[in-house]
Structure formats: structure tokens, C-alpha cells
Gaussian input, Z-matrix of N, CA and C with variables (Angstrom, degrees):
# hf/3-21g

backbone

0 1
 N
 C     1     B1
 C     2     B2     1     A1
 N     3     B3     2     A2     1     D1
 C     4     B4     3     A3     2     D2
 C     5     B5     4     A4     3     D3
 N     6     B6     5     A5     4     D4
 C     7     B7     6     A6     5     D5
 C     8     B8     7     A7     6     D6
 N     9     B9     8     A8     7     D7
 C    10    B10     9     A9     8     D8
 C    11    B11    10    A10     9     D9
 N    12    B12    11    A11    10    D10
 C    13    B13    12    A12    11    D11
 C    14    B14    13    A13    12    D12
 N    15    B15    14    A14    13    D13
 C    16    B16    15    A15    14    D14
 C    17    B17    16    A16    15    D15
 N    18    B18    17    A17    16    D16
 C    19    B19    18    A18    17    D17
 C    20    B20    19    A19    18    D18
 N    21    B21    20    A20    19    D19
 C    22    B22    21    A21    20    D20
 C    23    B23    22    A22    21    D21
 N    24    B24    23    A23    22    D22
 C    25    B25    24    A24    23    D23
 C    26    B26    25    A25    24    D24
 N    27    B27    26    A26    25    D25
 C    28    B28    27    A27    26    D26
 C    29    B29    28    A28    27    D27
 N    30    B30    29    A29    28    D28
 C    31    B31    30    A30    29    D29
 C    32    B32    31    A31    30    D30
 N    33    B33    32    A32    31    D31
 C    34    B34    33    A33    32    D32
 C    35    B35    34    A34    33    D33
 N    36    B36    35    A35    34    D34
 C    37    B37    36    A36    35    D35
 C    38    B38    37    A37    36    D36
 N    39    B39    38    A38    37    D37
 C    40    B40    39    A39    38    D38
 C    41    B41    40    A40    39    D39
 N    42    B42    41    A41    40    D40
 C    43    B43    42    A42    41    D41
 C    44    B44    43    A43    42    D42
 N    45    B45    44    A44    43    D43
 C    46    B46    45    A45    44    D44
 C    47    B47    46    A46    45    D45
 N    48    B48    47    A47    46    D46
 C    49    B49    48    A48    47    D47
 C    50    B50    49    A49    48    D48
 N    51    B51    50    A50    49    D49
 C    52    B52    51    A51    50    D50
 C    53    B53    52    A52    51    D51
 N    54    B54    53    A53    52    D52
 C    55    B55    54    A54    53    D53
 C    56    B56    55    A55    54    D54
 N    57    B57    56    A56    55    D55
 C    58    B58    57    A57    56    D56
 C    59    B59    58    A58    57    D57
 N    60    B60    59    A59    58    D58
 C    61    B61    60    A60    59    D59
 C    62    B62    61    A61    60    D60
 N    63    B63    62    A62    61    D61
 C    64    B64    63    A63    62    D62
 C    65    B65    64    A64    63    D63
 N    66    B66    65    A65    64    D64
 C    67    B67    66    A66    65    D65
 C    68    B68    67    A67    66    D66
 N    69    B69    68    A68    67    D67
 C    70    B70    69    A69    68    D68
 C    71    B71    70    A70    69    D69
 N    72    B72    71    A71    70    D70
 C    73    B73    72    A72    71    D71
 C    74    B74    73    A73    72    D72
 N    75    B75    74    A74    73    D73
 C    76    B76    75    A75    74    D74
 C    77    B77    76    A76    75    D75
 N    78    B78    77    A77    76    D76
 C    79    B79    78    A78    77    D77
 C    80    B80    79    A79    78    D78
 N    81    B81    80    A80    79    D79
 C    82    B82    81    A81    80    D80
 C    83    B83    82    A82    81    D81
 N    84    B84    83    A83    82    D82
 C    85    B85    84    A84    83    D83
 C    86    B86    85    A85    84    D84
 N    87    B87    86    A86    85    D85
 C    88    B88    87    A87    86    D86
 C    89    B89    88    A88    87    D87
 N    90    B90    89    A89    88    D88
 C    91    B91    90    A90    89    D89
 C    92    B92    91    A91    90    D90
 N    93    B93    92    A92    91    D91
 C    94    B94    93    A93    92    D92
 C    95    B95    94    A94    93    D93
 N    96    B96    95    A95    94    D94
 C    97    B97    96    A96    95    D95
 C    98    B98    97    A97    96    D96
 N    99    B99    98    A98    97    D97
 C   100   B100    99    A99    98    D98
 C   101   B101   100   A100    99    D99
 N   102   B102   101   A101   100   D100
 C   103   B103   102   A102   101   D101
 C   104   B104   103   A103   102   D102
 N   105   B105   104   A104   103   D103
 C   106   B106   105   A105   104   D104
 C   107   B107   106   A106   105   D105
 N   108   B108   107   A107   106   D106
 C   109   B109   108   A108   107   D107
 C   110   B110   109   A109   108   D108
 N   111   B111   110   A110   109   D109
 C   112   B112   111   A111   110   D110
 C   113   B113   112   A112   111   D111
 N   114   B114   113   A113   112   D112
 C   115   B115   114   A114   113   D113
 C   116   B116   115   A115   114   D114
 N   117   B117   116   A116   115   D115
 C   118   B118   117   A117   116   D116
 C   119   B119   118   A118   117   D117
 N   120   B120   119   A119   118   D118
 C   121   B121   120   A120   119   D119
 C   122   B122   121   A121   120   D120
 N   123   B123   122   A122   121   D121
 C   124   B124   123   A123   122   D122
 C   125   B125   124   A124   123   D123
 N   126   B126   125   A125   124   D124
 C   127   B127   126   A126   125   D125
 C   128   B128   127   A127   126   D126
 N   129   B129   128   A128   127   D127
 C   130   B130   129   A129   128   D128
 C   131   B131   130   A130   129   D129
 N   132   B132   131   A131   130   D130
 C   133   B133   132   A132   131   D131
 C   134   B134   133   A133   132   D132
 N   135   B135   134   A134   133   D133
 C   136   B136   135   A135   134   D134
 C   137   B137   136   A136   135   D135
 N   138   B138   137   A137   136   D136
 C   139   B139   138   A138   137   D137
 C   140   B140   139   A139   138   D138
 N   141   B141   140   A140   139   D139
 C   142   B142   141   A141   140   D140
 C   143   B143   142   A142   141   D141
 N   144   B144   143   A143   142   D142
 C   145   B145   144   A144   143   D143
 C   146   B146   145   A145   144   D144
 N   147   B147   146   A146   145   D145
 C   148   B148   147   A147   146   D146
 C   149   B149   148   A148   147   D147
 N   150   B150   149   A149   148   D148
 C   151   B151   150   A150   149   D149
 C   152   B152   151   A151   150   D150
 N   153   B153   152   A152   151   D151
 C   154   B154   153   A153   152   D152
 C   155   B155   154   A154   153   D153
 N   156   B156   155   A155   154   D154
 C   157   B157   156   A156   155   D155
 C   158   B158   157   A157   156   D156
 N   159   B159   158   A158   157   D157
 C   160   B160   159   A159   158   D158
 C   161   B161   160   A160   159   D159
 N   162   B162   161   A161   160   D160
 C   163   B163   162   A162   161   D161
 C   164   B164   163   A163   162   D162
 N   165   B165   164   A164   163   D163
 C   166   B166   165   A165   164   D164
 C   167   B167   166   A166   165   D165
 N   168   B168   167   A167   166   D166
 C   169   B169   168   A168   167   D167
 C   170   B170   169   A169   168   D168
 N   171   B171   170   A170   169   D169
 C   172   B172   171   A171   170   D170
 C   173   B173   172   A172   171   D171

   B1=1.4413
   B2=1.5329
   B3=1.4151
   B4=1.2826
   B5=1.6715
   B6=1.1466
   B7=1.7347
   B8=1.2293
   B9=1.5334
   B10=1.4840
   B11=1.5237
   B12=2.0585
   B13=1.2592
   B14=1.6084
   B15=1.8820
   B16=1.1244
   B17=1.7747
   B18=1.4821
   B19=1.1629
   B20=1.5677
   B21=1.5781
   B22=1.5727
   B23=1.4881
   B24=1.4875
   B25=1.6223
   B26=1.6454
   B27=0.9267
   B28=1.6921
   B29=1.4880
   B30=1.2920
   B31=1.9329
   B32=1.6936
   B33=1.0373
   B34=1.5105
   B35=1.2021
   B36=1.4321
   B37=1.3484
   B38=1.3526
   B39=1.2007
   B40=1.4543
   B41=2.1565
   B42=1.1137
   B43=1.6374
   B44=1.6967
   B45=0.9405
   B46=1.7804
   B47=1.5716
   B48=0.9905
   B49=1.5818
   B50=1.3964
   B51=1.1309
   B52=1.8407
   B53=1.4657
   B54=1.3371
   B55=1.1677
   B56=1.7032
   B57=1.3962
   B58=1.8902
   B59=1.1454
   B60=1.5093
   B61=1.7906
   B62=1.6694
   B63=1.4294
   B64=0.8390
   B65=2.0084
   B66=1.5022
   B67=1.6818
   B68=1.5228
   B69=1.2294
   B70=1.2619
   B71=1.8945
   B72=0.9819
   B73=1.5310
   B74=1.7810
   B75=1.7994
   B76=1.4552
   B77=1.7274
   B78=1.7087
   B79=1.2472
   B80=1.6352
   B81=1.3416
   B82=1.3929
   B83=2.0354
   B84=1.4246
   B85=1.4480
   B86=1.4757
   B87=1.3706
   B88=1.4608
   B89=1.6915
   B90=1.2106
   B91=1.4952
   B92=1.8809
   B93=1.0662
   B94=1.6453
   B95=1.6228
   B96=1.4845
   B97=1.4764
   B98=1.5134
   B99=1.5336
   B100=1.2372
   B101=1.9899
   B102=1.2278
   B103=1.4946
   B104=1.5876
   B105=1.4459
   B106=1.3048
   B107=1.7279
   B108=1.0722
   B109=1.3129
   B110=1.8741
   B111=1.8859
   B112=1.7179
   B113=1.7186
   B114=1.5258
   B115=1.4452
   B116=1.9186
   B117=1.0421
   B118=1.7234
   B119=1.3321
   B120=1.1687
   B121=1.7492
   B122=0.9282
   B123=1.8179
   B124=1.2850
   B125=1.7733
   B126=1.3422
   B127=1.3990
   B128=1.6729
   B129=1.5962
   B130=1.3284
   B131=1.7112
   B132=1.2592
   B133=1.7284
   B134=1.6652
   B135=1.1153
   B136=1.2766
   B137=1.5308
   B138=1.1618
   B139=1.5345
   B140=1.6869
   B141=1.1166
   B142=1.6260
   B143=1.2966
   B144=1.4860
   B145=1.3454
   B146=1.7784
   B147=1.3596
   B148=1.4672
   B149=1.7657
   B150=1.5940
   B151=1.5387
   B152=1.1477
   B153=1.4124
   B154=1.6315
   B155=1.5487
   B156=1.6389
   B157=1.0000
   B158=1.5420
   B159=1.3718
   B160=1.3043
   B161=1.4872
   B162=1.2006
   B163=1.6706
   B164=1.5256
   B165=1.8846
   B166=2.0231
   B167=1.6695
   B168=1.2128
   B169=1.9159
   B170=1.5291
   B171=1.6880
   B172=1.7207
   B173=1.6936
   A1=109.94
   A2=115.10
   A3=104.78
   A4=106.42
   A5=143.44
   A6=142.36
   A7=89.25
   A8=133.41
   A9=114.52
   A10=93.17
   A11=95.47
   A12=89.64
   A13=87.65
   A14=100.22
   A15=98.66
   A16=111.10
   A17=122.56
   A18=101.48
   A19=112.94
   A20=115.17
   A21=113.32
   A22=89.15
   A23=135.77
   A24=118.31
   A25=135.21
   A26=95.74
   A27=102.16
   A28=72.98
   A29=99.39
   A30=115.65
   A31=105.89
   A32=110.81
   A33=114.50
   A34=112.34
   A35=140.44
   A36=153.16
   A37=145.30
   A38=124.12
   A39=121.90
   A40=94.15
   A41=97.30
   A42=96.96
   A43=112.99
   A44=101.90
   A45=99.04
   A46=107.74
   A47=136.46
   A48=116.15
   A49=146.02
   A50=134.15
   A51=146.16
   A52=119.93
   A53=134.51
   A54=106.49
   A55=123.29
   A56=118.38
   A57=118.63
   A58=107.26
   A59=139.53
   A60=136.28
   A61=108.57
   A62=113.79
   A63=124.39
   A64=121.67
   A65=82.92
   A66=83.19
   A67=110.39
   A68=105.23
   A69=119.28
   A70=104.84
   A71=119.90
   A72=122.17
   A73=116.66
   A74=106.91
   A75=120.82
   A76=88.95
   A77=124.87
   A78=125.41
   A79=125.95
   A80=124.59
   A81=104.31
   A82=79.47
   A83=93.90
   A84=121.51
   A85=78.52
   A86=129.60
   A87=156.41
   A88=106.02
   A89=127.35
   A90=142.15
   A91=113.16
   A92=107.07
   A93=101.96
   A94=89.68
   A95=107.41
   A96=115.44
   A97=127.31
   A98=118.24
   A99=92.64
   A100=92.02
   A101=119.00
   A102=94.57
   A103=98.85
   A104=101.12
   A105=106.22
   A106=125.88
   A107=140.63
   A108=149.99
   A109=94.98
   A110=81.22
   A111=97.89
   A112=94.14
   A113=88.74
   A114=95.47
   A115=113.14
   A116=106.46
   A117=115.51
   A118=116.62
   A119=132.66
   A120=141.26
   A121=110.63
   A122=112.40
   A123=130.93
   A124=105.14
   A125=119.41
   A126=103.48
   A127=88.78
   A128=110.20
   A129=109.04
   A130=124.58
   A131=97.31
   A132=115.13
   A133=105.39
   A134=116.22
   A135=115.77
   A136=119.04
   A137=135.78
   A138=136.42
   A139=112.12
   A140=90.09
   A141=122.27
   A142=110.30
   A143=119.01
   A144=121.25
   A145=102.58
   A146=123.16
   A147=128.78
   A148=101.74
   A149=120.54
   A150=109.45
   A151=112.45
   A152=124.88
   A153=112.49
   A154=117.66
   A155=124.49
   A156=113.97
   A157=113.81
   A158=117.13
   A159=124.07
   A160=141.66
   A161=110.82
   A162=129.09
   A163=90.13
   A164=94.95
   A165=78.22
   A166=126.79
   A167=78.53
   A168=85.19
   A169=125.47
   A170=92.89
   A171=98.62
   A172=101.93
   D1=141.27
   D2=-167.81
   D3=-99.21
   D4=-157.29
   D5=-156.30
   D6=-127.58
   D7=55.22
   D8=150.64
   D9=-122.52
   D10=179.23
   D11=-171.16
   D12=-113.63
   D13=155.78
   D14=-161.59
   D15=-85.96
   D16=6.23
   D17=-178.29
   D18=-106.37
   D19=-10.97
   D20=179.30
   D21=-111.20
   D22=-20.87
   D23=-157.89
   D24=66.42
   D25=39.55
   D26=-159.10
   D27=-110.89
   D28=157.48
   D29=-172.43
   D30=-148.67
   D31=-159.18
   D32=-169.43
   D33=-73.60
   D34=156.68
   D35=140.88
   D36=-72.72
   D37=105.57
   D38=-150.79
   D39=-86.87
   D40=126.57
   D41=166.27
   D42=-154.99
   D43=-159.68
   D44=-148.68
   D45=-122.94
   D46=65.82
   D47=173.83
   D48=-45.57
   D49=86.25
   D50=173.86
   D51=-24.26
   D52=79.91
   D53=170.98
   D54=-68.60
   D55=173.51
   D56=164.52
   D57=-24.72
   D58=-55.13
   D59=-170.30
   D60=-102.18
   D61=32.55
   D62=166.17
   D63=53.44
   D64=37.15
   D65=179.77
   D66=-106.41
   D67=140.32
   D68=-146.94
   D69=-96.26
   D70=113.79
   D71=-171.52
   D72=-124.88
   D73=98.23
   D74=-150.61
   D75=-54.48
   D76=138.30
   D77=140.80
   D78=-125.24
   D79=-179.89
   D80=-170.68
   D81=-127.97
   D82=174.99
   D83=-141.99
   D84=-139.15
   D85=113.86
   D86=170.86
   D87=-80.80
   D88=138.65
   D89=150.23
   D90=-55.28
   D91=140.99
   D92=175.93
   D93=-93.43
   D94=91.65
   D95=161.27
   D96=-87.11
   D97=146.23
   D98=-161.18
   D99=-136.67
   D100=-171.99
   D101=178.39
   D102=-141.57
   D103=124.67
   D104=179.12
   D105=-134.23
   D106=134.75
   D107=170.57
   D108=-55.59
   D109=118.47
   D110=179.96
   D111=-147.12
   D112=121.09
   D113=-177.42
   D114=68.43
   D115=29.61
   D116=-162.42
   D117=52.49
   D118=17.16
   D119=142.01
   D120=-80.44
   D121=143.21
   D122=158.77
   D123=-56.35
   D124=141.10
   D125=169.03
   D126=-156.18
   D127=132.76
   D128=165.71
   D129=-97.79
   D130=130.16
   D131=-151.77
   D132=-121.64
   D133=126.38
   D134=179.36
   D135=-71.19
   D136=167.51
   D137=175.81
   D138=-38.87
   D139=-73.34
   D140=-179.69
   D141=-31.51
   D142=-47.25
   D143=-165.62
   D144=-101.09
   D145=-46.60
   D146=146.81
   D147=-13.27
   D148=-67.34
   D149=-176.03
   D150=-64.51
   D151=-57.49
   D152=-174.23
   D153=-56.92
   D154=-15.35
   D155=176.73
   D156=-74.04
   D157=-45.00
   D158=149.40
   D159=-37.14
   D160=-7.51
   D161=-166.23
   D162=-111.78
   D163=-49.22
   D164=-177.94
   D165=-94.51
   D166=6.96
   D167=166.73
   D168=-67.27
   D169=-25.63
   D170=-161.35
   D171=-89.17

């Protein structure tokens, strides 16, 4: 399974880390994915979208 979430699709982030002499070493930037039963499926859902689903439930 790959690290997006399946209800917005947003996936990892590629960015760059600086060391002291300024050398630049590519890393990627992960989603806080989390895994939850939706609709009695497993579905992995990022934070972000986890709240608004929660906001429009109420």
C-alpha cells in the first residue's frame, strides 16, 4: 500500500534538508496517516481529512 490518503490523495513531500556547510540532502515529508474503519472498510485517511469528517458528522 502506498502513503497516500485515500479520501483527498495527497501523498508525500519531497524537500531538502541544509546541513551547517550548507549541503543539501533530498528528504521526503510523510502525511500523518492513520487507519480507520469507514463504512466497515479499512481506509487510510490523513489527519486533516479525519477532522473535517468529524466536523461534518456533528
Amino acid at each position: 500500500m502506498s502513503r497516500t490518503c485515500e479520501i483527498c490523495g495527497r501523498g508525500p513531500l519531497s524537500s531538502a534538508s541544509r546541513s551547517h556547510s550548507n549541503i543539501k540532502t533530498l528528504t521526503k515529508k510523510y502525511l500523518n496517516l492513520q487507519t480507520k474503519k469507514i463504512d466497515g472498510k479499512k481506509t487510510k485517511i490523513c489527519t486533516s481529512c479525519l477532522r473535517t469528517k468529524s466536523k461534518v458528522a456533528r
